[in-house]
C-alpha positions in Angstrom: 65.3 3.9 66.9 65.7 6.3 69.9 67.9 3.9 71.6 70.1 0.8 71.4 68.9 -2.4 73.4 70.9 -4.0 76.1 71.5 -6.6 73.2 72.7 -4.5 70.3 75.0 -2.9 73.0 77.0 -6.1 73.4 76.0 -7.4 69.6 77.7 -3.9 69.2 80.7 -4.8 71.6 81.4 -8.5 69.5 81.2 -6.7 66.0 83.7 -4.1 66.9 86.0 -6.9 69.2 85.8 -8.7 65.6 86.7 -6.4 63.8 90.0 -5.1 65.8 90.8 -8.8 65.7 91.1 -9.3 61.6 92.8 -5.6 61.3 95.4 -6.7 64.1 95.8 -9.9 62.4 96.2 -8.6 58.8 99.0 -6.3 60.3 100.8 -9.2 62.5 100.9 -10.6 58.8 103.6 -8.6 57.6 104.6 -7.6 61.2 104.5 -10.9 63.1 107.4 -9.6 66.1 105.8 -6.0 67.0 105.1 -6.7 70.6 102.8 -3.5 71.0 100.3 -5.5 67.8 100.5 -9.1 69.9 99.5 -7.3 73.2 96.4 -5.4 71.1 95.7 -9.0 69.3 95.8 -10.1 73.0 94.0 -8.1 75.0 91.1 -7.6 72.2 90.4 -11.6 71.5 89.9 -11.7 75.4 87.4 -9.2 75.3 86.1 -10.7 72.0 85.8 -14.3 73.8 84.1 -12.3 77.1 81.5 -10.7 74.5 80.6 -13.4 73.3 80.4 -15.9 76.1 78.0 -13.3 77.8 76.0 -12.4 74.6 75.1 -16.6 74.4 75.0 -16.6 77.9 71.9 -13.9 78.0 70.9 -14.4 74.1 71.2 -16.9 71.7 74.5 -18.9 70.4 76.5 -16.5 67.4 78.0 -19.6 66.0 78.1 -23.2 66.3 80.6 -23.2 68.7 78.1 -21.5 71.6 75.4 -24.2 70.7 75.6 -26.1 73.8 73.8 -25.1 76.5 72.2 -27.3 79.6 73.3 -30.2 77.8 71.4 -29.6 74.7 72.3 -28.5 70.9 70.4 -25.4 70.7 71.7 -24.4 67.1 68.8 -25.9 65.0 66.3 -24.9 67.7 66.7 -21.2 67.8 66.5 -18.5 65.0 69.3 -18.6 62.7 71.8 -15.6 63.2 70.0 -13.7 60.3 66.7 -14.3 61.0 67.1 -13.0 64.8 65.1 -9.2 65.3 66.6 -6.8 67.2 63.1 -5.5 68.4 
């Protein structure tokens, strides 16, 4: 693949957002008052909750919690996560 889609871009954006969040949390575990890990914790599930809102918003729900939209359960209706193409 020459290039990455518009969609793997942000797909890309929520992995890594993800990811920062359970290595953040697994060090607030045996670190839980180090300010400078709670800001990073912080600042990255805001961008992990911005990723994803707009990834549903232009896509398809990642997980139940997206599956509303216009008033309608769209979770059964579209292609599971796993059976989605990036083509």
């Amino acid at each position: 693949m020459v290039g990455k889609t518009e969609k793997q871009k942000l797909m890309q954006k929520v992995q890594s957002c993800s990811f920062a969040l359970v290595e953040a949390n697994l060090f607030l575990d045996s670190h839980p008052n180090c300010k400078e890990a709670i800001a990073f914790y912080e600042k990255h599930l805001k961008m992990y909750n911005d990723a994803v809102k707009e990834y549903e918003k232009m896509y398809n729900p990642i997980t139940p919690a997206g599956a509303v939209k216009d008033g309608k359960w769209t979770w059964s209706t579209t292609p599971w996560p796993w059976e989605r193409s990036e083509n």
